[in-house]
Each structure stands twice: as C-alpha cells, then as structure tokens.
C-alpha positions in Angstrom: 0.0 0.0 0.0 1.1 3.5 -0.9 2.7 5.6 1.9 0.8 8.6 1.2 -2.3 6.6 1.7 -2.1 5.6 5.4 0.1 8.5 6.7 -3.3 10.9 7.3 -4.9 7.6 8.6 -2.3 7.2 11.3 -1.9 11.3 11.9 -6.2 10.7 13.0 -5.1 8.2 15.7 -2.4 10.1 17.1 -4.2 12.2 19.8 -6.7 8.6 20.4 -8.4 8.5 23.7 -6.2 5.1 24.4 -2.7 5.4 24.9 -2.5 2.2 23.5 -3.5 3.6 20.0 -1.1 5.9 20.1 1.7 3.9 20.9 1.1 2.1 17.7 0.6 5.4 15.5 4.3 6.9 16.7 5.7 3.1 16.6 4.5 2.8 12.8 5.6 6.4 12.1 9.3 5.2 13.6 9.1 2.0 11.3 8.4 4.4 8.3 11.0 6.4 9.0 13.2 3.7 9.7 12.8 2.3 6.4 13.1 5.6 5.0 9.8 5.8 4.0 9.1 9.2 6.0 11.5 12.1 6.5 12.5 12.2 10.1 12.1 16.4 10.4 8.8 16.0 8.3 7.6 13.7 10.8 8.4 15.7 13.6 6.9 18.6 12.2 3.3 16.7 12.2 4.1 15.9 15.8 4.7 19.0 17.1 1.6 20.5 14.7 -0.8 17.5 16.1 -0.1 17.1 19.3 1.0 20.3 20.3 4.0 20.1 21.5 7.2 21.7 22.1 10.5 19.6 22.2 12.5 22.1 24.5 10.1 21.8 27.3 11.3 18.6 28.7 9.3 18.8 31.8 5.9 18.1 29.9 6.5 15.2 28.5 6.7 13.5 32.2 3.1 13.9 32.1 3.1 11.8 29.2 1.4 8.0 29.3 4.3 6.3 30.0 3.8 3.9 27.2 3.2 6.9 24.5 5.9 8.6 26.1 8.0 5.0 25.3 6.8 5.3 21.7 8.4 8.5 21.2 11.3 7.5 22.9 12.0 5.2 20.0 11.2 7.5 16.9 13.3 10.6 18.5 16.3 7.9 18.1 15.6 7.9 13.8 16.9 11.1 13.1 20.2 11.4 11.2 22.4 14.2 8.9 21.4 16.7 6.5 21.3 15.0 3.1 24.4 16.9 0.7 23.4 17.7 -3.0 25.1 16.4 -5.6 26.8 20.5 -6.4 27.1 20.7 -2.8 29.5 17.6 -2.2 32.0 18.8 -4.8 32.1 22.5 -3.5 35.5 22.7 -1.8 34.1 24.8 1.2 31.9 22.0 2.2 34.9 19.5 2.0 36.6 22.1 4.7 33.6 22.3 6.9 33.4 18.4 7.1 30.6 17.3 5.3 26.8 17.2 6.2 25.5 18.0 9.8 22.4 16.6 12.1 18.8 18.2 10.9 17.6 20.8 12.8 15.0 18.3 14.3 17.5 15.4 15.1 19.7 17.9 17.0 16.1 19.2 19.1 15.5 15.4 19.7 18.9 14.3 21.2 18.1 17.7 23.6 14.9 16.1 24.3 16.8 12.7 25.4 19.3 14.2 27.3 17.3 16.1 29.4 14.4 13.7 29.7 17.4 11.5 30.6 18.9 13.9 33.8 15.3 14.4 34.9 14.2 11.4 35.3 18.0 10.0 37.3 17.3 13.1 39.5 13.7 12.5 40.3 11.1 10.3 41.9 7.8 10.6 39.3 8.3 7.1 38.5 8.2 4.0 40.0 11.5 1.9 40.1 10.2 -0.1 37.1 8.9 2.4 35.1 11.8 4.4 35.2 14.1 1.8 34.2 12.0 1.3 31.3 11.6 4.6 30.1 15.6 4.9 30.5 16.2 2.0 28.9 15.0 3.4 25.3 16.3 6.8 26.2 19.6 4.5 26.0 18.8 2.4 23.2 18.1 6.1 21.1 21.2 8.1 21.9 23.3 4.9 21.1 21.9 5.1 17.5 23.5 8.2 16.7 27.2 8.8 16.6 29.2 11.0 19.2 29.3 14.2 15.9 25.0 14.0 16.4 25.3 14.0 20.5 27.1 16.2 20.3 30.5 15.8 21.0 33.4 17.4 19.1 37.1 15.6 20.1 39.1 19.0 19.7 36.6 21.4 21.2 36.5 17.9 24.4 40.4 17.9 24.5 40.8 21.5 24.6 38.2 22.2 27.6 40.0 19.1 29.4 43.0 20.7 28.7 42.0 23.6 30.7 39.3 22.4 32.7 39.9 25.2 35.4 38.9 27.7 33.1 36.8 26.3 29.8 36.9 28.8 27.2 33.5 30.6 26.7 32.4 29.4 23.2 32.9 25.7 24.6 30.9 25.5 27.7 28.0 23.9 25.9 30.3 21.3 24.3 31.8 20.9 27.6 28.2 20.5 29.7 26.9 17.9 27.1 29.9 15.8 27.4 29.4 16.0 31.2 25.5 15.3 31.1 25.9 12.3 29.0 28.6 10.9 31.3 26.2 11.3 33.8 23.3 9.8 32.2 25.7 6.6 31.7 26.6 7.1 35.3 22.6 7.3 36.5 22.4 3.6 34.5 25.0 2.5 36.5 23.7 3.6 39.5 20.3 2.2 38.9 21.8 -1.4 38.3 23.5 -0.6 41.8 20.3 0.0 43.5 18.5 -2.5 42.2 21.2 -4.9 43.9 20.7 -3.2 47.1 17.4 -3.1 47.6 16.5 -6.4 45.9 14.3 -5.3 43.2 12.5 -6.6 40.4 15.0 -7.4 37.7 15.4 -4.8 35.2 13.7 -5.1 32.0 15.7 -7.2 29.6 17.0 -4.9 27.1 18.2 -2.4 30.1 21.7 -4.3 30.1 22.4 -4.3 26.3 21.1 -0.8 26.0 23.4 0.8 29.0 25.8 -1.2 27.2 26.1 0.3 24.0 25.8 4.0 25.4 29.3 3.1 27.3 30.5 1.7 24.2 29.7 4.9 22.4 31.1 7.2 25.2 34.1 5.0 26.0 35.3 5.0 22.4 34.5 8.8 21.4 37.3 9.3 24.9 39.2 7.0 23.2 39.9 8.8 20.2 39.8 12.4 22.1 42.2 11.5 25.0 44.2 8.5 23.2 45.5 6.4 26.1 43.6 6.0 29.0 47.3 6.6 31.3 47.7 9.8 29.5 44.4 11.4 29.5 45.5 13.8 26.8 44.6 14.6 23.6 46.1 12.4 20.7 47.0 13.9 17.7 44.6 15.9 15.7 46.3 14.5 12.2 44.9 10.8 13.3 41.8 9.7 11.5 38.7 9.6 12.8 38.4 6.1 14.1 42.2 5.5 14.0 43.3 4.3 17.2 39.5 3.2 18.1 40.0 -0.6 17.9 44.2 -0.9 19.0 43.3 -3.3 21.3 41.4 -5.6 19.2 42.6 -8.8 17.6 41.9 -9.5 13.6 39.9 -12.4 13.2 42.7 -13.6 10.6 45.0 -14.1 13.6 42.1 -15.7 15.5 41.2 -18.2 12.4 45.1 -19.3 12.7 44.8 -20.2 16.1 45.3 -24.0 16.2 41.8 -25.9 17.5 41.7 -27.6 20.8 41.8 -31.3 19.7 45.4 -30.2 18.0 47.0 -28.0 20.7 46.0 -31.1 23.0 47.3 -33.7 20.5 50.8 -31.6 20.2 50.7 -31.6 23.6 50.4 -35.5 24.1 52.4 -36.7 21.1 55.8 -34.1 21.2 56.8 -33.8 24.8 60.1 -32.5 23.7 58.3 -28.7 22.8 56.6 -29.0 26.4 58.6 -26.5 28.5 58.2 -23.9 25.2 54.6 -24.1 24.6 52.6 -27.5 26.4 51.2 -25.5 29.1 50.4 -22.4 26.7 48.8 -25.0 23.9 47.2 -26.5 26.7 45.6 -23.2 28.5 44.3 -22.5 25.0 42.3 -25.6 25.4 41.2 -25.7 28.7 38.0 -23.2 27.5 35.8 -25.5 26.0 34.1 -23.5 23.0 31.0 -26.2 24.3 30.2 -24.5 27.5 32.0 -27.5 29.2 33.6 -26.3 32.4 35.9 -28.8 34.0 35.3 -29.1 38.1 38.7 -27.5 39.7 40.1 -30.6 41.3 40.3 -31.8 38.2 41.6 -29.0 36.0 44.9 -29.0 38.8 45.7 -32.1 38.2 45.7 -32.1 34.6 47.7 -28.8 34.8 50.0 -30.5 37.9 51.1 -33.2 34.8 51.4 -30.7 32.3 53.2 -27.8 34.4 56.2 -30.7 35.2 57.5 -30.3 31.8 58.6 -27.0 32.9 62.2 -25.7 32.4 63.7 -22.2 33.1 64.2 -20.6 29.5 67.2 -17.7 29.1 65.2 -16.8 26.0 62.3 -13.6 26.8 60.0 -14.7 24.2 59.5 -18.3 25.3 60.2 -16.9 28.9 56.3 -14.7 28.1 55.2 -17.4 26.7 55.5 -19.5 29.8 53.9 -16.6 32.0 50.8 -16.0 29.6 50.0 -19.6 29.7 50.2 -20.1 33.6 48.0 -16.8 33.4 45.7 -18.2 31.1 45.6 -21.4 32.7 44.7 -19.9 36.2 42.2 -17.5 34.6 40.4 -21.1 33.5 40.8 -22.6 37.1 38.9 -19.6 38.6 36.5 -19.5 35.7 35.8 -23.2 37.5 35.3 -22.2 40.7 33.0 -19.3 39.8 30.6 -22.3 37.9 30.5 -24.0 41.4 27.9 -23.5 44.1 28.3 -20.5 45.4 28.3 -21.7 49.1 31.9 -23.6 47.6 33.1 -20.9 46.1 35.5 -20.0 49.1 36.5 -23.5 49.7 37.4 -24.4 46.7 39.5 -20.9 46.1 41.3 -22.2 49.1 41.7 -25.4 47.9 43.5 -24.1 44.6 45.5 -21.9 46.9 46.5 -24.9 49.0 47.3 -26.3 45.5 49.5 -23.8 44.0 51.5 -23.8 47.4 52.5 -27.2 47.2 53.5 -26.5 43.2 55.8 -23.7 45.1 57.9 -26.6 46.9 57.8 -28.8 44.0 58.1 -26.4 41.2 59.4 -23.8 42.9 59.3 -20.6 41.1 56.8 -21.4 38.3 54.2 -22.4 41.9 54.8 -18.8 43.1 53.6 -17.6 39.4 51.0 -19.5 39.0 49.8 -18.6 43.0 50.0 -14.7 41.9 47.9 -15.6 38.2 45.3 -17.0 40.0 44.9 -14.2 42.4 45.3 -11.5 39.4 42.4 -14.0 38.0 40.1 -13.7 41.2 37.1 -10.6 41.0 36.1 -8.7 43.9 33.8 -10.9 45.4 34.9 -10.5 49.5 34.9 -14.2 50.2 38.3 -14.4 47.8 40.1 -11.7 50.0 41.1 -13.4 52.4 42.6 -16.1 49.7 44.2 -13.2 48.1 45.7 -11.9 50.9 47.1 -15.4 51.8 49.4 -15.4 48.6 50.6 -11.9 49.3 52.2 -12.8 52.4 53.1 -16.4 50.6 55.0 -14.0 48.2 56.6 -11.6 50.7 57.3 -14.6 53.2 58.7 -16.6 49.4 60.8 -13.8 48.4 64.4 -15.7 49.9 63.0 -18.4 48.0 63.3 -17.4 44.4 66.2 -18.5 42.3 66.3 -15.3 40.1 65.6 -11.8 40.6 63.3 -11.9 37.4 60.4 -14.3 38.6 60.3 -12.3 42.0 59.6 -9.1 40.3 57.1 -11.1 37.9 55.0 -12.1 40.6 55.6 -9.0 43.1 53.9 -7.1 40.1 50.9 -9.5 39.0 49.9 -9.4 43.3 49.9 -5.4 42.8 47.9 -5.9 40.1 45.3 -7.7 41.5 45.1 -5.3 44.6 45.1 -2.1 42.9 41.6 -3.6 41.5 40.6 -2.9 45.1 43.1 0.5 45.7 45.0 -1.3 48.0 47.6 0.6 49.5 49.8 -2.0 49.2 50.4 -1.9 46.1 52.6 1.8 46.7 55.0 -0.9 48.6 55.2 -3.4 46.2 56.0 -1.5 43.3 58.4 0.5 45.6 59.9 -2.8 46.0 59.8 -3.2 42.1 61.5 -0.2 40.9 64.3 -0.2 43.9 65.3 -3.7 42.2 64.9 -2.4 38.7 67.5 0.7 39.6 70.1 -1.5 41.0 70.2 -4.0 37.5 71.4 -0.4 35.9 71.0 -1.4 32.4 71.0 -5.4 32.8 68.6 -7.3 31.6 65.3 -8.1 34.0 63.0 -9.3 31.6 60.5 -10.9 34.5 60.2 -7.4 36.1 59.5 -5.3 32.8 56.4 -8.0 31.9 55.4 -7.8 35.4 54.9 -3.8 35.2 53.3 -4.7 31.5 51.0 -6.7 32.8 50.2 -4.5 35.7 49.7 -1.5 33.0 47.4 -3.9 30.8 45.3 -4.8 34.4 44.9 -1.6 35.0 43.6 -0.8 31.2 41.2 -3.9 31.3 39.7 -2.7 35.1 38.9 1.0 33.2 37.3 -0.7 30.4 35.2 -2.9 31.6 33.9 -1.0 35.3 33.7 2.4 33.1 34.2 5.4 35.4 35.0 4.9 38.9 36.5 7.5 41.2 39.3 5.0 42.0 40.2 5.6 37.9 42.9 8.4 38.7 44.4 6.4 41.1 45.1 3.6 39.2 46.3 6.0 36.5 48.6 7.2 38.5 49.9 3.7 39.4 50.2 2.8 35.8 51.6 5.9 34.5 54.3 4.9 37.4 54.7 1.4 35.8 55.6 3.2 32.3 57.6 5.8 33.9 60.1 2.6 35.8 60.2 0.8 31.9 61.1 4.5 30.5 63.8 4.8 32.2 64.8 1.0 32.2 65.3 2.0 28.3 67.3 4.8 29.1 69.7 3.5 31.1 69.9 0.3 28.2 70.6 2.9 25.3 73.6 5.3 24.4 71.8 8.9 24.2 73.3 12.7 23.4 70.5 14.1 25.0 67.7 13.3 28.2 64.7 13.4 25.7 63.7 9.5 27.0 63.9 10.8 30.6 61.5 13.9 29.1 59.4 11.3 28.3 59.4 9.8 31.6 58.4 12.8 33.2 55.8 13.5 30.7 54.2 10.4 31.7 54.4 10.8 35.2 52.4 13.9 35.1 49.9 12.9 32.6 51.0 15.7 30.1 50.4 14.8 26.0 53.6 13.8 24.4 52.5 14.5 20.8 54.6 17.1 20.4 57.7 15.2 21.9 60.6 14.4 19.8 62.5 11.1 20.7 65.6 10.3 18.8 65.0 8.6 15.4 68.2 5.8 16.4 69.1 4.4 19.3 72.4 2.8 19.9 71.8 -0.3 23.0 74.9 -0.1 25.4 77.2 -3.0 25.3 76.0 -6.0 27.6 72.3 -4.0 28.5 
C-alpha cells in the first residue's frame, strides 16, 4: 500500500483517547522512517503540529502515558544528517567544513533525550520499574547516533580538558553535554547498583544491552579524544577519525590461525620434547571448552600439575612470556571453575587451589609462586576471595628468599599489585616501591621478569577501566600505571647510548599525565654494550 495513503490515517489516531493507539501510531511512524519511508524532520513537524507540543520543554513530557511517552522515545532515536546535494559535495568549502551535519529536528530530539534522561535519574515521578524502562530506550536512542549527532566534538572535548579550570567561553556547551551524557551513563549505573541493594525486580531485559552500547559509544569517542587511558591527553589531531578506536582488538585472521583444541591437545600428548616452550600455553588454550564445558577445579589442577612438570627455566624472553601468559591463562580457566560451582563452595574451593598452587611452590618452585600470583590477578572482587588473596601476598613476601632469580620475584611482586590495585590497595605503593628499587640496582641489565610484570600490571589496570567504566578510583590507578611506564622508560634509558635526556623527558611527561604528541624522541638508538 502507498505511503501517502495511510500516513493521514495514522496522523487521525495520534491524539486517540487510548494510549495504546497511540503507541502504535508513533511506533509505525518510527518503522516508516526507519525504512526511509518518511523524513524524520517532516515527521516531527506533524508531531509538534498534532499534538501540540514543544521539544524544548522537557518537563511536559513527564506527564506523558508512560507507554506513548515509550513510543516517542523510540522515533526521536531515527533522526540522522542533513542529506548533501550532488553540487554541494564537490564545493571545496563543504569538504573544509566536514561534510553534512544533524537536521535541525535530530539535534532538538537528542536535547529532548538528554534532558528527559537527567530528569528522570534526579527524580522520583516514577516507580522503580517504570523508570528503568523509560531509561532504557532513552539509552537504546542516543546509542543510535554517533558522538558528531550527541554532540561531541574531540578537539573542542580535549581542549576544555585541557583547561578544565577555566573552559573557554564558546565551549561550555560542548563541555556541559559531554558532562550530562557521562552522567546519564553514570545514572544507569547507579540504577543497576540500587536494584542490587534493595533487591528489586529485575530490570527489564533490554536495560543491560542498551546501557551497554551507550558506554560503548562514550568509551570509544574518549578514546579517540584523550588517546591512552594513562595519559588522559589529547592524541593527535592528524589521526583519522576512528584510528586508534580498535588498538586493542585482535583481527579475526589471527584468530582463524589459532590451532583448534583437539590439536593444541594432541601436540601436547604426542611431542613432549616442545613441552617447556609451549605445552602448558597449547594447553591453557584448550582448557576453554568453546561447548560450555567447564571442568570441576580438582580436576583441571591435576591435569595442569602433569602438564606444568614439563617446565624448564628458558634464558630466551620470548619463550620466557610465553610460559607466564599460559600459567595466566591457565589460572584464569581454574577460577572461571570455581566461579561455575555453588556458590556456598566458592571459598572452599579458592582455598583449595590456593593450597594447590602452594605445594606446586615446593615442587616447582618458582613457576608455583607464578602461578599462585595468576590466579589471584584472575580472582574478582567478590569479599569471600580476599582473604585467599591476601594469603598469597604474604606467601610471596614470606617466598621472596626463596626465588632463584631476581626476574620471577619481580614477575610475581607485580601480578599481586595488580590484583590489589583492583581494590586500591595501599599495598600496592609498597610493592612497586619494592619493584623499581630492584629495577635501579640491575642499571641497564637485563630483568625481563620485572618489565612483563609492570606490562602486565599497565594492561590490568587498562582492562579494570574498560570494563567497570568510570569509577573515582580511575585516577588512582592511573597514577599507578603511568608509574609502571615511567620505571620501563627509564629502564630504556639506562639500556641505550643517548646525546640528549629526551627519554627521561618522556618519563616525566608520563608521570604527570601531560600529551607527548609534540615530543621528539631520537629517530636511532644505539643499545649499550651487555644492556
């Protein structure tokens, strides 16, 4: 059926005595525009005109049916850029301006959102599960448009955080948006929060994936303003507009090469000989079952017991990291094993693996303390794990005499800091104290166990920031991290023959958190002899 021919039929049922019918009127009006059937503004336009409303004035729609108001929610999410004509898009003036921006009505409507949005975090018209609801598509519609349609410019962002004491004039609305749309992410969070503590009715089941998406969206628009999350300055302006968006991500060509689990287990069993280079790494690979399958812990230790006995100290650092990643990996599955138990088990069997790993210390020795500080760097914040946690602190502290190199104490000195600065442990000031105090008296030598502890305890950090979102703990543990770079900066300095201090520059550009895009390192460096 012609468009034309049913939109004045659905315009009649959009001020209908039943909410209900005009839920359906906006929701078809949403599909028609989805489809791009119906301009968005046009559509807007009859809105306002039929049921007499203004966009700006927030506060009215809160009076709204909550399921119309739902409705709306959705369409207001449909709107998009100004379409370029074809004259237009080859003018060179439009090229400089960068291309087309939001319509007039899509930039009213993500107003609308955002304030709808604040009102209804900061007050109390709805009922918990109302509210949920109606934020819920408030999510699901700002995470359809990118960060240009929210809003958000990146220099006009890295310039007010440059000078957040005093944001220029003509960016203080840039600046305010940014901030209310972190809060609205922060008002989902705190909702989730609540609903834990006062044990509420679940939250409806899109809430999650919606929330979700709108971190996503903020997380990687920071991303590309602030570049590294230690730095918290602007990255370069020449960089494209996604570069440096996906860094961290893995191409699917590398995954596809990945040997499958029956082969990693069936190099494993057949070639003993490779064993200490890559049997327990092949094996941690395989210990996921792609199924669902979860092994129960006792047995997963002693499959890993056999498998960890091949174990020889390597001089080589590549085979060395390969070694540490797979005990890592291999812990991370043990703890994925206990957190598929009961939970009334949980504790006893974290002590049991800890009681485990102990005795691997005594028969292993130092590859029992790695894998004792793996599975605590594996462990979440759950309270009945701290005390297990704890426990192989002091079993490294009380250890330390024990170790046969300086490299594996530093290794596992670091992955225990990492684990507590999850929690902003002051103890993890003392232990990487205790880290770069042995990193300064090697002056130059080689302590390849240390520099992957601090990389691992930078890459921690990262993962903790990514995945909890903002926390007020984040500075902190930038701070920590930024300290982790600053010991490796100058462990390259004092490896290298240098005219200059420009590494050391570095250094202390990283430790105050100052942009180093306009820093000059040397374009050679010459290694000192026997570094």
């Amino acid at each position: 059926r012609d468009v034309e021919g049913i939109v004045s039929w659905i315009q009649g049922r959009l001020n209908d005595e039943e909410s209900t019918v005009t839920y359906f009127a906006l929701s078809t009006l949403r599909y028609l525009v989805q489809n791009e059937e119906l301009d968005f503004d046009l559509v807007v336009r009859v809105l306002e005109k039929r049921l007499k409303i203004d966009l700006s004035a927030a506060g009215d729609f809160l009076g709204w049916d909550e399921l119309a108001l739902e409705s709306l929610i959705e369409l207001l999410g449909e709107g998009g850029l100004e379409e370029e004509d074809e004259d237009e898009s080859q003018d060179d003036d439009d090229e400089e301006e960068g291309g087309p921006e939001p319509t007039a009505k899509t930039v009213k409507a993500v107003s609308l959102l955002i304030e709808l949005a604040l009102k209804i975090n900061l007050g109390d018209q709805y009922d918990f599960s109302t509210q949920s609801r109606i934020l819920s598509k408030i999510y699901q519609s700002l995470s359809n448009y990118s960060a240009l349609i929210l809003g958000l410019d990146p220099e006009s962002i890295r310039t007010c955080a440059d000078n957040a004491t005093s944001i220029p004039k003509d960016l203080i609305e840039d600046w305010e948006r940014y901030l209310e749309l972190k809060s609205i992410v922060q008002g989902g969070i705190n909702l989730v929060t609540r609903m834990q503590d006062d044990e509420k009715d679940g939250l409806p089941e899109d809430f999650s994936n919606n929330l979700v998406a709108m971190i996503q969206l903020l997380l990687r628009f920071e991303e590309e303003t602030f570049g590294s999350f230690v730095f918290q300055k602007g990255s370069s302006s020449a960089k494209g507009k996604n570069e440096g968006a996906h860094q961290h991500r893995v191409s699917k060509y590398v995954i596809s090469a990945l040997p499958d689990t029956c082969a990693i287990k069936s190099i494993y069993e057949s070639d003993e000989s490779v064993s200490e280079h890559v049997a327990a790494y092949f094996y941690a690979l395989g210990v996921e079952d792609n199924n669902g399958h979860i092994p129960g812990t006792s047995a997963l230790l002693a499959e890993m017991t056999e498998c960890i006995s091949y174990f020889a100290p390597l001089s080589d650092p590549p085979s060395y990291a390969m070694q540490v990643f797979s005990i890592i990996n291999a812990m991370g599955a043990v703890f994925r094993s206990i957190q598929s138990a009961d939970e009334n088990d949980r504790e006893k069997l974290f002590k049991t693996a800890v009681d485990q790993l102990e005795e691997w210390a005594t028969e292993f020795s130092e590859y029992g303390y790695i894998a004792l500080s793996a599975l605590a760097l594996a462990a979440d914040d759950s309270p009945q794990f701290y005390s297990g946690i704890s426990r192989v602190h002091d079993t490294i502290l009380e250890g330390c005499d024990m170790f046969e190199t300086e490299d594996v104490k530093l290794l596992c000195l670091c992955m225990v800091a990492a684990r507590l600065s999850q929690t902003t442990d002051s103890r993890v000031v003392e232990l990487l104290d205790s880290v770069e105090k042995s990193t300064e008296l090697h002056s130059g030598q080689s302590c390849f166990g240390g520099h992957l502890g601090l990389a691992i305890f930078v890459q921690s950090v990262a993962n903790k920031i990514r995945t909890h979102g903002s926390d007020p703990s984040d500075e902190w543990c930038r701070e920590q991290a930024r300290r982790c770079i600053c010991i490796l900066v100058k462990v390259l300095d004092n490896c290298t023959l240098s005219e200059n201090d420009s590494i050391l520059e570095l250094a202390s550009c990283i430790a105050l958190g100052k942009s180093s895009d306009s820093f000059t390192l040397p374009s050679e460096l010459t290694v000192k002899d026997g570094a």
